[in-house]
C-alpha positions as protocol buffer text, in pm:
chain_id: "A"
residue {
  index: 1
  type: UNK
  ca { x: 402 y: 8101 z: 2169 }
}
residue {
  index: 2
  type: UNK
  ca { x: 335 y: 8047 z: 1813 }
}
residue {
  index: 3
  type: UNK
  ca { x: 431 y: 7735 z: 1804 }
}
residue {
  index: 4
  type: UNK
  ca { x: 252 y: 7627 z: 2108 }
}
residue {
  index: 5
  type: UNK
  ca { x: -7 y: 7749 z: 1983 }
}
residue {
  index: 6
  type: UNK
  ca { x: 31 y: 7585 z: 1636 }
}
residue {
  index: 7
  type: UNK
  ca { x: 51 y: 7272 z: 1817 }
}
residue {
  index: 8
  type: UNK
  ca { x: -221 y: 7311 z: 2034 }
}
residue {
  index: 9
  type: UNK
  ca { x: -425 y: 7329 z: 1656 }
}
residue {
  index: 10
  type: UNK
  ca { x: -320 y: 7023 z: 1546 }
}
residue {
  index: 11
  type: UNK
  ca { x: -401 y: 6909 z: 1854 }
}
residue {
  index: 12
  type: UNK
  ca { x: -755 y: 6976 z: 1837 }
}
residue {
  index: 13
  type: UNK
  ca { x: -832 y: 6913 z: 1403 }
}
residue {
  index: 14
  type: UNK
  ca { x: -653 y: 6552 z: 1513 }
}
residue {
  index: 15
  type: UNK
  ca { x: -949 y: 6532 z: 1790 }
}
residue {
  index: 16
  type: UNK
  ca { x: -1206 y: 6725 z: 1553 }
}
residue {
  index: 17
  type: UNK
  ca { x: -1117 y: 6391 z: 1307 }
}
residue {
  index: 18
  type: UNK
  ca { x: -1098 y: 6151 z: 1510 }
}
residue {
  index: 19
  type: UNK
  ca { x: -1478 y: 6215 z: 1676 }
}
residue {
  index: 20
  type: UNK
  ca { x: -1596 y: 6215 z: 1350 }
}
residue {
  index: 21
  type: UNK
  ca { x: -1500 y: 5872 z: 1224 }
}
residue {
  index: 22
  type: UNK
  ca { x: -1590 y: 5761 z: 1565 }
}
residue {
  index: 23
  type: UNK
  ca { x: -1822 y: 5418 z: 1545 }
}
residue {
  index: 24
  type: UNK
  ca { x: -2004 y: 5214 z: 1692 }
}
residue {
  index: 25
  type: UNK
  ca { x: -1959 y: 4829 z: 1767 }
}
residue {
  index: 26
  type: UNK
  ca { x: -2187 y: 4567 z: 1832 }
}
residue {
  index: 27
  type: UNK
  ca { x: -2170 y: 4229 z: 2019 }
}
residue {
  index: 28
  type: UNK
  ca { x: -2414 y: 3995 z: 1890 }
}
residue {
  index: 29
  type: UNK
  ca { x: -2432 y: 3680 z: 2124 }
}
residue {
  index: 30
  type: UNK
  ca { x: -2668 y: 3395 z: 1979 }
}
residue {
  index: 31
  type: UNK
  ca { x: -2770 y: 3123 z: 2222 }
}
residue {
  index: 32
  type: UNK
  ca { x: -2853 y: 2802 z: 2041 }
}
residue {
  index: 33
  type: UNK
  ca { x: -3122 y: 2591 z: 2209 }
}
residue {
  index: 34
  type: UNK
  ca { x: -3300 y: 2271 z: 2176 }
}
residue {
  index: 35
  type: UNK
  ca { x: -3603 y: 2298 z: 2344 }
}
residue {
  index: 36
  type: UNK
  ca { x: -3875 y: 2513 z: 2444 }
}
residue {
  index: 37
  type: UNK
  ca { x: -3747 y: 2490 z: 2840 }
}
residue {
  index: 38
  type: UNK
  ca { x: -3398 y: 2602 z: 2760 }
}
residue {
  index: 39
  type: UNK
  ca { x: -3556 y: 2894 z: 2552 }
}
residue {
  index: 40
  type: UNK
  ca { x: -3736 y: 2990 z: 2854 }
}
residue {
  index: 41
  type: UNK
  ca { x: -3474 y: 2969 z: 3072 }
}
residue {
  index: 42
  type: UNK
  ca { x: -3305 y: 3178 z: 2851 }
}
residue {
  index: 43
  type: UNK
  ca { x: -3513 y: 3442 z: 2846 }
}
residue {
  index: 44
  type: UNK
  ca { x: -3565 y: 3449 z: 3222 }
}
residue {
  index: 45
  type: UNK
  ca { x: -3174 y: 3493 z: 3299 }
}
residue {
  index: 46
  type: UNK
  ca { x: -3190 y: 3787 z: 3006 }
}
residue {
  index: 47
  type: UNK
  ca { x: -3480 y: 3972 z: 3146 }
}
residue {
  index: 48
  type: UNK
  ca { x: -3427 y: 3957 z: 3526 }
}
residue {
  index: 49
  type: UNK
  ca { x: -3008 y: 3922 z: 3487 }
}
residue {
  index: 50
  type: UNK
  ca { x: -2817 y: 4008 z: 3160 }
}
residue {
  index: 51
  type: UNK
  ca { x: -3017 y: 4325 z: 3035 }
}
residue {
  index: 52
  type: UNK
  ca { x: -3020 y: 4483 z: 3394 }
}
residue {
  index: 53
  type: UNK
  ca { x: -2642 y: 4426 z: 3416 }
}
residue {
  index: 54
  type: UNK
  ca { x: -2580 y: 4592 z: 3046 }
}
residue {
  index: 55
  type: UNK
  ca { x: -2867 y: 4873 z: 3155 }
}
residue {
  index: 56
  type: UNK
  ca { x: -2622 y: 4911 z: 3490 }
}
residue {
  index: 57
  type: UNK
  ca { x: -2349 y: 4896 z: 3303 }
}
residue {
  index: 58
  type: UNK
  ca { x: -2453 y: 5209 z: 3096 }
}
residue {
  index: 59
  type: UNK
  ca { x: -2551 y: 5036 z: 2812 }
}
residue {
  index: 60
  type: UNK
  ca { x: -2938 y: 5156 z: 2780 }
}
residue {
  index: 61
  type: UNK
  ca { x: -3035 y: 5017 z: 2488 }
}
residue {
  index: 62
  type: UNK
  ca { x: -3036 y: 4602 z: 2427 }
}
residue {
  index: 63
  type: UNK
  ca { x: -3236 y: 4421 z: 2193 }
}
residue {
  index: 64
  type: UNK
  ca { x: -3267 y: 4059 z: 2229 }
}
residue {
  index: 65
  type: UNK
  ca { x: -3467 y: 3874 z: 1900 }
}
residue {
  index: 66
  type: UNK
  ca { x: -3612 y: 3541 z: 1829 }
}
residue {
  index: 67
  type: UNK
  ca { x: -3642 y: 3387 z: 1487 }
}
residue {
  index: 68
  type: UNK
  ca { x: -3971 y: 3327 z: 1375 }
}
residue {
  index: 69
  type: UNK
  ca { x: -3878 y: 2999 z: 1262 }
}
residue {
  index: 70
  type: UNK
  ca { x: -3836 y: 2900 z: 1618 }
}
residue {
  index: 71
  type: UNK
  ca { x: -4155 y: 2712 z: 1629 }
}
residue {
  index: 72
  type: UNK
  ca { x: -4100 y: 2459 z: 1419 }
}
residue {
  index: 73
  type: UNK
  ca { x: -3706 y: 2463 z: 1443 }
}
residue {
  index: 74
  type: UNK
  ca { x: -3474 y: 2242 z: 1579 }
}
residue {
  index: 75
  type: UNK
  ca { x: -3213 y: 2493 z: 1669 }
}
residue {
  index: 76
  type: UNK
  ca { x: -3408 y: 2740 z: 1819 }
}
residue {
  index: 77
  type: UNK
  ca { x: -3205 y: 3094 z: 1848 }
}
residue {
  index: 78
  type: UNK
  ca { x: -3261 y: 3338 z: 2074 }
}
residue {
  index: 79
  type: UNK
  ca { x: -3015 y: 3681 z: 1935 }
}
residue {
  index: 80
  type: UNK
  ca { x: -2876 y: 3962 z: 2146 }
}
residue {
  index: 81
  type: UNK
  ca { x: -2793 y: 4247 z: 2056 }
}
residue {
  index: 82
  type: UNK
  ca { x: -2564 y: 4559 z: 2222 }
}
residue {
  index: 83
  type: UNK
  ca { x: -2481 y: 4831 z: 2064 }
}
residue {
  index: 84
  type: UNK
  ca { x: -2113 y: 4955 z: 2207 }
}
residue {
  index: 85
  type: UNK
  ca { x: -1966 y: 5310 z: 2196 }
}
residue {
  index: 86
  type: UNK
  ca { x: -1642 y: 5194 z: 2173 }
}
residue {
  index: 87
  type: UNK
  ca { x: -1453 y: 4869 z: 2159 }
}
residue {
  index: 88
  type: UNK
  ca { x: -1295 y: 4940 z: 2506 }
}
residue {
  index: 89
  type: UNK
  ca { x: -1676 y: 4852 z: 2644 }
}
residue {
  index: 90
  type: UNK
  ca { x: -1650 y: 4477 z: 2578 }
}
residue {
  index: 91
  type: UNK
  ca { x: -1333 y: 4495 z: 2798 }
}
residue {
  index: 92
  type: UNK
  ca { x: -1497 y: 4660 z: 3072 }
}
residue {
  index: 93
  type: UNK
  ca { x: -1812 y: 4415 z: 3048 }
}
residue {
  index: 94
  type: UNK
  ca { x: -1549 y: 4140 z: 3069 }
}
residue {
  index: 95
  type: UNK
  ca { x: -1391 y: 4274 z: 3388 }
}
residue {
  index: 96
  type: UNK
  ca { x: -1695 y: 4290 z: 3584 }
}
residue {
  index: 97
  type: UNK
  ca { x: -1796 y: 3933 z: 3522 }
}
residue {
  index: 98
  type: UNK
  ca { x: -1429 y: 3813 z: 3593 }
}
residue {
  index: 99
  type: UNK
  ca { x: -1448 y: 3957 z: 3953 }
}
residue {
  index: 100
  type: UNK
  ca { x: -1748 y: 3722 z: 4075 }
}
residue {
  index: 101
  type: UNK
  ca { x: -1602 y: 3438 z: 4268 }
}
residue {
  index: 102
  type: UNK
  ca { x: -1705 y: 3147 z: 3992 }
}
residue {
  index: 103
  type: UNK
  ca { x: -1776 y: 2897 z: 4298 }
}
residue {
  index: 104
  type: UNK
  ca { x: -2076 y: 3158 z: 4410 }
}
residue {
  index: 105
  type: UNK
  ca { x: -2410 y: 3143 z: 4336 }
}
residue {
  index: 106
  type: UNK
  ca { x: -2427 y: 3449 z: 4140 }
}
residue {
  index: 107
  type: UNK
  ca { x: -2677 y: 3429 z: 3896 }
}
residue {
  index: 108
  type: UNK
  ca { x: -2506 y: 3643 z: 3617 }
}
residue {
  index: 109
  type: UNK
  ca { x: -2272 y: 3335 z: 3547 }
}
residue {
  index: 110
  type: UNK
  ca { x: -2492 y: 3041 z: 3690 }
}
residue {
  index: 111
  type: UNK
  ca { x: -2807 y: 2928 z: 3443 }
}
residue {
  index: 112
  type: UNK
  ca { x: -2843 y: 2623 z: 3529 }
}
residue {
  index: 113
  type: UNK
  ca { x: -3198 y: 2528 z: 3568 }
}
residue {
  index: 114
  type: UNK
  ca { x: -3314 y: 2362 z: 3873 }
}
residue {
  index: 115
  type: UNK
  ca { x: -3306 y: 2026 z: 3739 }
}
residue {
  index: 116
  type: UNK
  ca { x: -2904 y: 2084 z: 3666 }
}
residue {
  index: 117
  type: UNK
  ca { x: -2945 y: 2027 z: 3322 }
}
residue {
  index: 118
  type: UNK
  ca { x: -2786 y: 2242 z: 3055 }
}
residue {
  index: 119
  type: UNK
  ca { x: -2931 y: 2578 z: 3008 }
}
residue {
  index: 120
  type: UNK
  ca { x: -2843 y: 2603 z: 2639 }
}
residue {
  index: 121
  type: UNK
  ca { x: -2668 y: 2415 z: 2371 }
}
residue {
  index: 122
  type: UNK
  ca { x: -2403 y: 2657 z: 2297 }
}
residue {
  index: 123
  type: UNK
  ca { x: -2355 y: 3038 z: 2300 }
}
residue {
  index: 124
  type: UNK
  ca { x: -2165 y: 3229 z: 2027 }
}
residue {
  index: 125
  type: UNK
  ca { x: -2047 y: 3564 z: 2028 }
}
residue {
  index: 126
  type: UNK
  ca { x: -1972 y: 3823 z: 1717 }
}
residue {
  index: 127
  type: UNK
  ca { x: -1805 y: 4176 z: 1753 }
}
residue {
  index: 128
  type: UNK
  ca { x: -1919 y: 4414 z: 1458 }
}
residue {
  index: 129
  type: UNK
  ca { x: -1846 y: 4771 z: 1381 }
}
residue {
  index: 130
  type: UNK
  ca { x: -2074 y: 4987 z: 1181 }
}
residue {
  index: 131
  type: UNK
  ca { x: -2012 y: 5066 z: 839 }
}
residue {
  index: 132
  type: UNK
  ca { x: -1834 y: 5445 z: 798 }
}
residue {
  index: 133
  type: UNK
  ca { x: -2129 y: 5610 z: 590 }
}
residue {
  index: 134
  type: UNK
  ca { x: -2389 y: 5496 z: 929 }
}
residue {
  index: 135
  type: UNK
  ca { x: -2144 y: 5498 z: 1228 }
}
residue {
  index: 136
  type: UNK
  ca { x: -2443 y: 5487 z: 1467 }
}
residue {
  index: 137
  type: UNK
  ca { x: -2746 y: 5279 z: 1524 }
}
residue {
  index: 138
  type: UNK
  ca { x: -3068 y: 5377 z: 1433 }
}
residue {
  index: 139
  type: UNK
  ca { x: -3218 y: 5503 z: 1811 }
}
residue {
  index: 140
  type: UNK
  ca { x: -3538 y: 5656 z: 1694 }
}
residue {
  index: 141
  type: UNK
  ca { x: -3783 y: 5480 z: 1399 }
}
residue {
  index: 142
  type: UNK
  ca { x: -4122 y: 5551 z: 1273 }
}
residue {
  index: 143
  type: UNK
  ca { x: -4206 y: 5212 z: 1379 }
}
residue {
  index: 144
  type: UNK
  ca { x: -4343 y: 5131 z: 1735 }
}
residue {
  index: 145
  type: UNK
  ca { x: -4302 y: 4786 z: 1905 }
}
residue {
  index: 146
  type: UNK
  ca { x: -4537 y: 4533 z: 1855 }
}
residue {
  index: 147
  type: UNK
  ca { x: -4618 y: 4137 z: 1798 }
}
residue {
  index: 148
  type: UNK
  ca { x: -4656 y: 4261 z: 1473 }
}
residue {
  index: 149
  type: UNK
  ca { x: -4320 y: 4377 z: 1385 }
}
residue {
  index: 150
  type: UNK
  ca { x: -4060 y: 4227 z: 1173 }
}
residue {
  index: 151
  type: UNK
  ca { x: -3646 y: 4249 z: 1215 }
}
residue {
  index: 152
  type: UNK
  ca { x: -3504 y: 4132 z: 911 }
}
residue {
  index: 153
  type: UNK
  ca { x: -3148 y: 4026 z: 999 }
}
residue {
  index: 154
  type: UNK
  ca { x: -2887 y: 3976 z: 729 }
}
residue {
  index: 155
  type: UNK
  ca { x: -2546 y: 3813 z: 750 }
}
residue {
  index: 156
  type: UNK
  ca { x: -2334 y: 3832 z: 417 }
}
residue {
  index: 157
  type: UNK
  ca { x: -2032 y: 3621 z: 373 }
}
residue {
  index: 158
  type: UNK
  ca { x: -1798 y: 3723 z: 120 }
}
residue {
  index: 159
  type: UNK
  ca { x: -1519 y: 3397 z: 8 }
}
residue {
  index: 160
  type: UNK
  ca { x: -1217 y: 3656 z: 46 }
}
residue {
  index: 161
  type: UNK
  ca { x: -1124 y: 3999 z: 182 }
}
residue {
  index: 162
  type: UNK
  ca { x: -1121 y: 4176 z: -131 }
}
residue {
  index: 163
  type: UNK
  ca { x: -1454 y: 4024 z: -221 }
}
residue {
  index: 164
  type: UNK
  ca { x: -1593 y: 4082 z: 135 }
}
residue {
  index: 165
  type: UNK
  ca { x: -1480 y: 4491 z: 93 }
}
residue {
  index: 166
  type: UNK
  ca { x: -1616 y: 4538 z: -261 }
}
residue {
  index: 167
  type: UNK
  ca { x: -1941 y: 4399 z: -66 }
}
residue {
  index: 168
  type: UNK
  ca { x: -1920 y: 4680 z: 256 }
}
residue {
  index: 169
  type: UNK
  ca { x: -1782 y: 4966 z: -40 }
}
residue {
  index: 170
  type: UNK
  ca { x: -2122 y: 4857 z: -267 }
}
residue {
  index: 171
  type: UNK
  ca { x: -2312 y: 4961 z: 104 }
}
residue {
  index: 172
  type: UNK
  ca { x: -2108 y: 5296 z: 111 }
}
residue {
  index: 173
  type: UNK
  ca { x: -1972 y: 5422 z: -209 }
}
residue {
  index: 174
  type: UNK
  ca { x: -2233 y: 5231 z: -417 }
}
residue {
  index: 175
  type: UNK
  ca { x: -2503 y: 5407 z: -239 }
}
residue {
  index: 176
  type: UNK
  ca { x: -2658 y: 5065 z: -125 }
}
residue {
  index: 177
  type: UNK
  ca { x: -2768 y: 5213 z: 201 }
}
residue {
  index: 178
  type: UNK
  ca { x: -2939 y: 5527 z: -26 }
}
residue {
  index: 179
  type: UNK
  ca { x: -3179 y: 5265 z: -127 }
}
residue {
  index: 180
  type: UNK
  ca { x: -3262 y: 5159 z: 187 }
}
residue {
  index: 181
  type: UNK
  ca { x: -3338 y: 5499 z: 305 }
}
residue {
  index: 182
  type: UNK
  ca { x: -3532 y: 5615 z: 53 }
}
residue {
  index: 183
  type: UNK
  ca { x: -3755 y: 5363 z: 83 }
}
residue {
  index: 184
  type: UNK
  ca { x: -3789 y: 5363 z: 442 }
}
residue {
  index: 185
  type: UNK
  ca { x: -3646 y: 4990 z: 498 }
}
residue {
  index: 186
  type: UNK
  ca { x: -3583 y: 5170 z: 907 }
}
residue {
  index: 187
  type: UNK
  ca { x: -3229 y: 5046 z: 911 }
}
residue {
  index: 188
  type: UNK
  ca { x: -3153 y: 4949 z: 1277 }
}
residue {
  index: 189
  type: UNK
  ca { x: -2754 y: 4903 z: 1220 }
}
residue {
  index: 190
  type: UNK
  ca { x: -2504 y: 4790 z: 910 }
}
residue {
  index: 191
  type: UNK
  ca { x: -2190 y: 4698 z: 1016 }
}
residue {
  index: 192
  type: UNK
  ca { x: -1876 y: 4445 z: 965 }
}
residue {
  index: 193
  type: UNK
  ca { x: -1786 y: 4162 z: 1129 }
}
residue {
  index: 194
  type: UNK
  ca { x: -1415 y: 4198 z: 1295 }
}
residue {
  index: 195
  type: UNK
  ca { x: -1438 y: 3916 z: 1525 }
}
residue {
  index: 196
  type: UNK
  ca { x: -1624 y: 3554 z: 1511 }
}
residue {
  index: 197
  type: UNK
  ca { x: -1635 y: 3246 z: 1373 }
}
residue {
  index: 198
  type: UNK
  ca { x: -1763 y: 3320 z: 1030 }
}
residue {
  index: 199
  type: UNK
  ca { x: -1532 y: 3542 z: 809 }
}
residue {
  index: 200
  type: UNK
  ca { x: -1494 y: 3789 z: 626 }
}
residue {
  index: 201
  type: UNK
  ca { x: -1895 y: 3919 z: 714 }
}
residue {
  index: 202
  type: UNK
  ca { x: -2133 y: 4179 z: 733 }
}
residue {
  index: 203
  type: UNK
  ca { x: -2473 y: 4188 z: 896 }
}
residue {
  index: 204
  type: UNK
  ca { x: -2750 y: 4417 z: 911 }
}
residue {
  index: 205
  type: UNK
  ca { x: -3080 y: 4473 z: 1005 }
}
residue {
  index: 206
  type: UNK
  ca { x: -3355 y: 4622 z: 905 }
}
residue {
  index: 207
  type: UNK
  ca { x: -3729 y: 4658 z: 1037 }
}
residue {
  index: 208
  type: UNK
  ca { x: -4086 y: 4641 z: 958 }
}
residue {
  index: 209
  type: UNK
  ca { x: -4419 y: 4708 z: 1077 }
}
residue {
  index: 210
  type: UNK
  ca { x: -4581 y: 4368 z: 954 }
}
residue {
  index: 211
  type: UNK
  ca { x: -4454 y: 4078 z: 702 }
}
residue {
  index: 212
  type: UNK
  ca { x: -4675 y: 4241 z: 451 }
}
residue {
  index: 213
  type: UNK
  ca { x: -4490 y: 4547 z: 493 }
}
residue {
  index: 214
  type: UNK
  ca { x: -4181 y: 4396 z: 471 }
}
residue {
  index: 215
  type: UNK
  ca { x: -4257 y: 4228 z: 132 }
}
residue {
  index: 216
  type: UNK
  ca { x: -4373 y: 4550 z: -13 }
}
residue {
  index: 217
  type: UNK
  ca { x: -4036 y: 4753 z: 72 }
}
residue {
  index: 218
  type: UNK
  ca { x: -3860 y: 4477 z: -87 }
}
residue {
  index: 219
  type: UNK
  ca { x: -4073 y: 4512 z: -401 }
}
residue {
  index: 220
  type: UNK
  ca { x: -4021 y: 4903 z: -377 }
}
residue {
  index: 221
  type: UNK
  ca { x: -3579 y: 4843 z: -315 }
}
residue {
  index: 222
  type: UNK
  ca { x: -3574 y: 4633 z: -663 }
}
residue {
  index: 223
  type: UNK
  ca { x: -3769 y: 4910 z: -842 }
}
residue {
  index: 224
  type: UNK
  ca { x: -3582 y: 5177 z: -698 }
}
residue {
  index: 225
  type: UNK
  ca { x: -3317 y: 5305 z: -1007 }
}
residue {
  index: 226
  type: UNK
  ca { x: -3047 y: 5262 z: -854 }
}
residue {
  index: 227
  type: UNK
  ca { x: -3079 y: 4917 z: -827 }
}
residue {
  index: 228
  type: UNK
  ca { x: -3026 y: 4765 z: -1095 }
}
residue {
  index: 229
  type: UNK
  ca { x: -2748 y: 4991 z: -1176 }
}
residue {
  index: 230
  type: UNK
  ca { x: -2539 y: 4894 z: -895 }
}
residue {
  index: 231
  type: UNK
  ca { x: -2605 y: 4556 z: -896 }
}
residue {
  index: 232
  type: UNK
  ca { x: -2501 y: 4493 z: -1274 }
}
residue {
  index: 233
  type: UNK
  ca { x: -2178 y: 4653 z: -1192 }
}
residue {
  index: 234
  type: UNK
  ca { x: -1898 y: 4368 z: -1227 }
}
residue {
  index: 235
  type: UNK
  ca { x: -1722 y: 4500 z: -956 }
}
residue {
  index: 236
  type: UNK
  ca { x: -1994 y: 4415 z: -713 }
}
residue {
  index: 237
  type: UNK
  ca { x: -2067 y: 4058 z: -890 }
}
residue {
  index: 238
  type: UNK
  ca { x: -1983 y: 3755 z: -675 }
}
residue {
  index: 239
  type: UNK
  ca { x: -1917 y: 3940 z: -352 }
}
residue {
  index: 240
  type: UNK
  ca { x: -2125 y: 3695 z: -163 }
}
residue {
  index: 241
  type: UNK
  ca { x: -2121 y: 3353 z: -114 }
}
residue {
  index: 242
  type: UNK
  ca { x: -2301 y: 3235 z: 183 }
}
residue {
  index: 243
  type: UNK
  ca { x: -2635 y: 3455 z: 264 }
}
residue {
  index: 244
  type: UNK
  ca { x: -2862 y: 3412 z: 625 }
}
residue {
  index: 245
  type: UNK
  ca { x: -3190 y: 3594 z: 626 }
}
residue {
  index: 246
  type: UNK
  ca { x: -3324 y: 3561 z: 940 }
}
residue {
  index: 247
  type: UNK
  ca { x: -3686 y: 3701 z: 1014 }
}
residue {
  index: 248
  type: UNK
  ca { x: -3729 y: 3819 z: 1342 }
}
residue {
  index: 249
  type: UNK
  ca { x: -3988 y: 3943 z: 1649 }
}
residue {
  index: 250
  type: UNK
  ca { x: -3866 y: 4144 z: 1937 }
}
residue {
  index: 251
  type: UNK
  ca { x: -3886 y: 4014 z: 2291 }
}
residue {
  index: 252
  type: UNK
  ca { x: -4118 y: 4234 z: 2513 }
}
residue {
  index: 253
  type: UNK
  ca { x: -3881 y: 4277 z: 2764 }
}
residue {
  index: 254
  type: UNK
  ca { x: -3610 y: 4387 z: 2553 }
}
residue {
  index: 255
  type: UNK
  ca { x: -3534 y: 4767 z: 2446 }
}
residue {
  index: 256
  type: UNK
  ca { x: -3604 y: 4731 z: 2064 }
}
């Protein structure tokens, strides 16, 4: 009995442990366009198809993001984001879409427009998982949605591994993420890139009530004390050698 019972303890701390390092991923899926039309198209097939599949799905939350750049770019981006409890999810998302009968109509795998022509240039897909110190993402802000608002979104590439995890420790350890809070940067997600084509990574993003605003909390993070301290340290010099800062606005129809 005792040692059923002994076991049965284990048991449980090993459970106890394992829910508390529990994390979220993320799938990012960027869809590069060329055009306004494709853009649009785009956006139609997320709003009346893809987000009511991941909302059906159980996945309530979805942001999808455009670059403000957009405008004037030549690869215009249109960003997804879904937030995962587990890593199993992706699996389960894949399943579904491998039972429709590819020669159907369906219009979760057909986006064709009506003029056959190609509804996007090329799609790519990243799997993240959030940093240990945040293992969720942020699901309430101070911030309401509005044209106004700003997503800052960060991708950090480091040249090697070691580099890349003196980069995700300076987040954690270094108390990176401290500054952010304290100034009220309203964090949406940090994470780690496991899977895509750019590697070793991290991304995160952060949010804003107007560009103003943004600029000022960036003034306030390089006043902020700790600061400078952690960023003289040598053992957080040269972690990153390819930077993306991406400002972003919110789609309407989206959940963020």
């Amino acid at each position: 009995m005792k040692k059923f019972i002994a076991i049965a303890a284990l048991f449980c701390l090993s459970a106890n442990i394992y829910a508390s390092t529990n994390r979220d991923y993320y799938l990012i899926q960027i869809y590069h366009c060329s055009n306004q039309k494709q853009v649009d198209n785009i956006d139609n097939y997320l709003k009346n198809t893809y987000l009511p599949f991941l909302h059906n799905s159980g996945i309530k939350k979805v942001g999808v993001f455009a670059p403000i750049s957009n405008d004037t770019a030549v690869d215009k981006t249109l960003y997804v984001w879904v937030p995962l409890k587990n890593i199993g999810q992706i699996d389960k998302l894949d399943q579904n879409i491998e039972k429709l009968d590819p020669m159907s109509n369906d219009a979760l795998i057909h986006l064709e427009m009506e003029d056959s022509s190609l509804p996007y240039n090329r799609m790519v897909r990243i799997i993240t998982k959030s940093f240990k110190n945040v293992p969720e993402y942020q699901k309430k802000s101070d911030l309401i949605k509005s044209p106004d608002r700003i997503y800052e979104y960060r991708s950090y590439e480091s040249a090697t591994e070691n580099l890349h995890l003196r980069k995700v420790h300076m987040f954690n350890e270094g108390d990176e993420i401290g500054i952010f809070t304290r100034n009220h940067f309203n964090a949406i997600f940090y994470s780690k890139v496991i899977a895509g084509a750019r590697m070793p990574n991290l991304i995160y993003m952060t949010s804003f009530n107007n560009m103003n605003d943004r600029d000022a909390h960036w003034k306030a993070f390089g006043a902020d004390p700790v600061t400078p301290k952690i960023f003289s340290m040598s053992e957080y010099k040269k972690t990153i050698s390819v930077s993306d800062i991406i400002l972003m606005k919110a789609r309407d129809y989206a959940d963020f």
